[in-house]
N, C-alpha and C positions, 0 to 999 in steps of 0.2 A: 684313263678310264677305258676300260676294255666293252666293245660289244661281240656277243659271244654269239657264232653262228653255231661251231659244235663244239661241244665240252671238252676241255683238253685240261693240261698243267697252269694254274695261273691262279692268282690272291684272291676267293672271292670278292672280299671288300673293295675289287677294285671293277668288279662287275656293274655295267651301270643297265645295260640292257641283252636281250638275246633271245631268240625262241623259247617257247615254252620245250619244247625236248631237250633244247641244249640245257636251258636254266633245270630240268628234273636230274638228269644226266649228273649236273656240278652236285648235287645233294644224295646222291647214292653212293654206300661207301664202296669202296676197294679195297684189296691185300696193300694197297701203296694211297691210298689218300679214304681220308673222312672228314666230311666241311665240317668248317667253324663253328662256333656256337654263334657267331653276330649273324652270315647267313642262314643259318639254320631258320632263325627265330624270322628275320624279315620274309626268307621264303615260304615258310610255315603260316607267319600272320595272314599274308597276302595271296597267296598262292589259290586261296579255296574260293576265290572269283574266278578262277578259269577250270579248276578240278578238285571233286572233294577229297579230304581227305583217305578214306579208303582205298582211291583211285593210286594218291602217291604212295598210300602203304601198300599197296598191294604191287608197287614196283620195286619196293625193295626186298618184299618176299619174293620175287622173281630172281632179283639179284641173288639170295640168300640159295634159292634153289639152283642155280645154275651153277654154284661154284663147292655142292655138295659134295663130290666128291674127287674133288684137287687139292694138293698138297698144300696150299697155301690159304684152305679152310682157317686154318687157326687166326692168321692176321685176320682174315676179314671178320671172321666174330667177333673181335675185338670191337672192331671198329661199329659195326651192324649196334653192338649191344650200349656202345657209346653213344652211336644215334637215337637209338631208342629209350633208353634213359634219357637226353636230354630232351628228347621231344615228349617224353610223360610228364618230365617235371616241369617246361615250357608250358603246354596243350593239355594236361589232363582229362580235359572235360572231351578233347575228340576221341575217347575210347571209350566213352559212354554207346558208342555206335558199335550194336554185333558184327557189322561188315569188318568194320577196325580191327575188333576182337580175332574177327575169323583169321587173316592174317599174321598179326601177332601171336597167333598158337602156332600159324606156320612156319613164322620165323623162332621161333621158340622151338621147333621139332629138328631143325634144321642148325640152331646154337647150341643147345643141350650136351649131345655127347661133347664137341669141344671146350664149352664154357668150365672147367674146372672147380674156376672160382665160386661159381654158383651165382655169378651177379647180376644172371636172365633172371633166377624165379627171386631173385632180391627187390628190382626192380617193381616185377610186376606185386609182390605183397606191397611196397611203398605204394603203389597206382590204385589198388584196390583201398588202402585204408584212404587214400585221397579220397577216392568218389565217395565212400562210405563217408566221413563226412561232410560231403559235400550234401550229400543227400538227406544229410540230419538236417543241414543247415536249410536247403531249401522247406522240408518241412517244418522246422519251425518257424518259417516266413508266412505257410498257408496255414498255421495256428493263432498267429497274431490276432485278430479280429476278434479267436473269441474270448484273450487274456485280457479286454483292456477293460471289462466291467470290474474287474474285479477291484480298481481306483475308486470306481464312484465318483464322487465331487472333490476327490485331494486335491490339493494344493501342492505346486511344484517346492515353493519355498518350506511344508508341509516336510516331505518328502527330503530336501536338500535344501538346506538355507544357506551353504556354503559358495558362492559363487567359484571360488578357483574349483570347489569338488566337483562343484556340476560342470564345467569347462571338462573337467580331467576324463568324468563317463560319458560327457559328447565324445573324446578325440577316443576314447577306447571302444565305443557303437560306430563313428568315422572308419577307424584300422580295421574293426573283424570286416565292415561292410564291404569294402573296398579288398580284402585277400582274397573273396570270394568268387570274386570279377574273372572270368577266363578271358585272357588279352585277345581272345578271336571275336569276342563280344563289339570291342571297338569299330571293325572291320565291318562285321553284319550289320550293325545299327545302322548302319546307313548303305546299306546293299539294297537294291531295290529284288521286288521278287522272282526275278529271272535275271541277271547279269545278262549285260549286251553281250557275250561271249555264250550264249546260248544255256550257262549253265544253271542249274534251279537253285538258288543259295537259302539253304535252311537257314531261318531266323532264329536262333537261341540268345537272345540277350537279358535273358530273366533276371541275373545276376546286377546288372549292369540298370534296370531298371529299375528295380527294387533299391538297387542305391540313389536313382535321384528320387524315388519316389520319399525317400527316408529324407532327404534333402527340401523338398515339398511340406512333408509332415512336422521338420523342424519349425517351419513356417508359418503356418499352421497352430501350432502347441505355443509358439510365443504368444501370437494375437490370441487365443481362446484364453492361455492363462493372464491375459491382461483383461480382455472381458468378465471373465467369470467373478472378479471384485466386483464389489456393488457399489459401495463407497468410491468417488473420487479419491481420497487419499487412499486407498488399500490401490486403486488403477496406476497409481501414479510411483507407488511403491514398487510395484508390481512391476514397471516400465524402468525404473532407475536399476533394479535386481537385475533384468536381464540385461542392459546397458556392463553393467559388472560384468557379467559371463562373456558378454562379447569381448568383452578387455582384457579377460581372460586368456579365451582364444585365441586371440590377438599375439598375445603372449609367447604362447603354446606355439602357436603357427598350425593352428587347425583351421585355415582360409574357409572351409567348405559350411562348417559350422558359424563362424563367424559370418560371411554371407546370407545366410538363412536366418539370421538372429534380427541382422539387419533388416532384409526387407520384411519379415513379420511384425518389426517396431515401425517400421514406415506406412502399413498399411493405413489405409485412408481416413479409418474413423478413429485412426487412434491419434493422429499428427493432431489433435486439438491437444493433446495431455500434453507435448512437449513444451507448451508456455508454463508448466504448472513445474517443471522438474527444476530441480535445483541447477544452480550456475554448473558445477563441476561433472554433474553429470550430462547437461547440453554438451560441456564441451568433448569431454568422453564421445560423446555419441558424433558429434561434426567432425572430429578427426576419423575416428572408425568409416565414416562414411566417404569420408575424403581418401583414404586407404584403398577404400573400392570402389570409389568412383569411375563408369565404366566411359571416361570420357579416355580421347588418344587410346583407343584400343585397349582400355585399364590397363595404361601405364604406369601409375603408382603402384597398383598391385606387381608386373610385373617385375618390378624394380624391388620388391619387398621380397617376394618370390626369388628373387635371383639369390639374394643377401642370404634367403634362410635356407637357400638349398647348399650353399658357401658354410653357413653353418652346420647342417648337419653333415657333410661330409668330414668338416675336421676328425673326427674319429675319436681317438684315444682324446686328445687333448680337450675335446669337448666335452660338458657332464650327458648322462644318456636324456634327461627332460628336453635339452635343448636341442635335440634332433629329429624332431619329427617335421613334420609337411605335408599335411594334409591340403594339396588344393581345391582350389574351387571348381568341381566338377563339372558344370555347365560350362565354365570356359574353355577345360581344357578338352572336353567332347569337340566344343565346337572347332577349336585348331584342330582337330583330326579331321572334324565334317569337311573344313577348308581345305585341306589336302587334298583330299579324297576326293573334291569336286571338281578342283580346278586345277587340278595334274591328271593328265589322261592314263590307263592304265597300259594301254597299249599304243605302242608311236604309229608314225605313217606307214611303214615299212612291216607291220603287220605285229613285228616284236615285245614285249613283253618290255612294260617302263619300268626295271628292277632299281631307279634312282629317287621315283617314287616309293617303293617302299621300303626303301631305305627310310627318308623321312619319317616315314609312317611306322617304323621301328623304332625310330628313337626316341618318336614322343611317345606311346606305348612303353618300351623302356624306361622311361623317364618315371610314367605314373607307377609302373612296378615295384622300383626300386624305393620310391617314397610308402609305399605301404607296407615295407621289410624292416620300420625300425623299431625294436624294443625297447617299449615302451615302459617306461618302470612304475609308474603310480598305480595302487592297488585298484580293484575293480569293486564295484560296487554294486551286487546283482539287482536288489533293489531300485535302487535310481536308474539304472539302464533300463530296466522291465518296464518302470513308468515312462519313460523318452521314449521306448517303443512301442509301448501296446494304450496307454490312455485315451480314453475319446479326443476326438479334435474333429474339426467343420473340414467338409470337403474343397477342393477347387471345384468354382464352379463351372463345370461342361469345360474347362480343360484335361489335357493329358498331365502331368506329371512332367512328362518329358518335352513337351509342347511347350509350358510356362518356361522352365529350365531355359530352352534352348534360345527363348524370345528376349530370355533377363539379358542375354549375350550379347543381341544382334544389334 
C-alpha cells in the first residue's frame, strides 16, 4: 500500500492515501500515463468533498493547454480524450454545470486539430443525448401527480390480475428507476452542507430520492389497494394477491420491490386479515418475511443476496430472467451511510483517506452493475402508469427517506 506525498510512476489501485495535489496530480493524463478506470471512478465519486468538479476539470484543461504546442500533443489527446469519455459515461450529470462545460470546450479547442478520429465531438453528442434524457425523465417525475386521476377507483387486480406480470412491470419501474441514479448522488446524500474541508457541496440527489420515494409509494399502494375492498373476503383476496407478487419477486430477485410489498401487508390495521388467509398463503408470507428479516444485520437477506448475485454473473450459461438483482435500497444506502461515517475522510497527517474510497467505490460499483442487466420480459405501459401515478395515502409527517433509512437501523 503506497502513501502518496508527490505523484510519480506507481499502480493506482495500490494508493491507499496522499495529499489532495498529489492524489489530482495521479489523475491527470500525460503523453506516458492516463489512470485507470477503478481510480478514475473512486476519485471522481469522492473527490467533490474536498473540490468541485469544475475545479478538477479545469486542471486538466490546463494540462491540455500547456502541452499545445509540443510534439508529443498527439499521445496526450489520446489519453485527455480517454479521460473524458470515461468520466461522461461515469458522471454524466456533472456537466450539467456551465463551469464544467466551459472547460470542456477548452479541452475540446485544444484536442480537435489532433483528434483525427473525431472521438472528442463523438463523445460529447453521446453526453448531450444522455442529459437530454435525462431531462425527459426528470420531467416526467414532476408530471406524475397530475396522471394519477386519470385511475379513479381501479383496481390493481382490475388493471393486472397476473401476479408473475405484475412482479415482471415492478422489476422493469425498479431498473429504469435505479439507471437514473448519478453514483455522485450516493456521496451527497449524506454530505452535510459545508463539508468540514471548507468546501460548499451541492446537494443533487433528486434521482436517488425519487427512487426511495417510489419504494415508499410501493408501500403505500399495497395497504390502499387492500383497503379500498369493502368486503372482508374481497380484503383478504386482495392481501393473498399481493403475498403472490411478492413471491414473485422473490423469484425474480427484485429484493427492493419485494421489501415494499412486505411491509405494506404488515401494516397495522391490516395484520387482523392474516388469521382469515389461507394455510399456504401464511406460509408464503412467514417465509418472505423470514428472508428479510432484519435480525443479524439481515443476514438471510445477505446470504440470498450473495447467491443471486453468484447467479447473475454466470453469463452465457445462465437464461437472461435469471439475472437480475435488484436490492433493497434502503439497506444498501445505509452500508454507504456506515462508511462514510465512520471512516474519516482525511487521516491525522492532514492526507486524503483514498482507502476509504475505495470502499465507497466498490459498493457504488456493486449497485451500478446490478442495474445493467437486460431484462427480457416485455413492458407493459399500462400497468407501469398505474404503479406509478395512482392515488395512494401519504406517510404521515415522515420523509420518504427518513422511514427508508429507520426500516434499516
Amino acid at each position: 500500500h503506497l502513501v502518496l506525498q508527490d505523484a510519480g510512476c506507481c499502480e493506482e489501485d495500490d494508493v491507499m492515501s496522499g495529499t489532495l495535489d498529489s492524489l489530482v496530480k495521479l489523475l491527470l493524463p500525460t503523453e506516458d500515463h492516463c489512470p485507470d478506470r477503478a481510480y478514475l471512478f473512486a476519485f471522481l465519486l469522492s473527490s467533490r468533498l474536498f473540490l468541485h468538479p469544475h475545479q478538477l476539470l479545469g486542471e486538466v484543461n490546463k494540462a491540455c493547454e500547456a502541452q499545445r504546442d509540443k510534439p508529443q500533443i498527439a499521445k496526450l489527446v489520446r489519453h485527455v480524450v480517454r479521460l473524458l469519455s470515461e468520466w461522461t459515461e461515469m458522471f454524466p450529470y456533472d456537466f450539467r454545470d456551465e463551469l464544467v462545460m466551459t472547460h470542456v470546450r477548452g479541452i475540446s479547442e485544444s484536442c480537435t486539430p489532433t483528434d483525427r478520429s473525431g472521438e472528442m465531438s463523438l463523445l460529447l453528442r453521446r453526453l448531450l443525448r444522455k442529459l437530454d434524457t435525462l431531462e425527459c425523465y426528470e420531467e416526467s417525475l414532476r408530471r406524475v401527480p397530475s396522471l394519477g386521476s386519470a385511475f379513479g377507483k381501479t383496481d390493481v387486480t382490475v388493471v393486472c390480475p397476473c401476479p408473475m406480470l405484475l412482479a415482471q412491470q415492478l422489476t422493469h419501474v425498479e431498473l429504469e428507476r435505479m439507471s437514473y441514479i448519478g453514483p455522485e448522488e450516493f456521496v451527497q446524500a449524506y454530505a452535510i452542507d459545508t463539508a468540514p474541508h471548507g468546501l460548499k457541496v451541492t446537494k443533487n440527489t433528486l434521482n436517488l430520492e425519487s427512487y426511495l420515494g417510489w419504494s415508499s409509494r410501493l408501500r403505500n399502494l399495497v395497504a390502499s389497494e387492500v383497503y379500498k375492498q369493502e368486503a372482508p373476503t374481497g380484503r383478504v383476496q386482495t392481501t393473498e394477491f399481493w403475498i403472490n407478487v411478492a413471491t414473485e419477486c422473490f423469484n425474480i430477485g427484485n429484493f427492493n420491490s419485494l421489501m415494499a410489498i412486505i411491509s405494506g401487508l404488515n401494516a397495522t390495521t391490516l395484520s387482523v386479515l392474516k388469521l382469515r388467509l389461507r394455510q399456504i398463503h401464511v406460509s408464503k408470507l412467514r417465509a418472505l418475511e423470514q428472508q428479510m428479516h432484519p435480525s443479524c444485520n439481515f443476514s438471510n437477506y445477505r446470504s440470498i443476496l450473495k447467491a443471486a448475485l453468484v447467479r447473475s454473473e454466470r453469463g452465457g450459461i445462465s437464461p437472461e430472467k435469471t439475472r437480475v438483482v435488484i436490492p433493497y435500497f434502503a439497506l444498501t444506502l445505509r452500508d454507504i451511510y456506515l462508511v462514510s461515517e465512520e471512516c474519516a475522510s482525511r487521516l491525522a497527517n492532514g492526507h486524503i483517506n483514498l482507502e476509504k474510497f475505495w470502499e465507497l467505490a466498490k459498493l457504488v460499483t456493486q449497485f451500478l452493475t446490478w442495474r445493467q442487466v437486460e431484462y427480457p420480459f416485455e413492458k407493459n405501459s399500462q400497468v407501469m402508469s398505474y404503479l406509478q401515478t395512482c392515488p395512494t395515502p401519504k406517510e404521515n409527517g415522515k420523509s420518504d427517506r427518513q422511514y427508508q433509512i429507520k426500516q434499516c437501523s
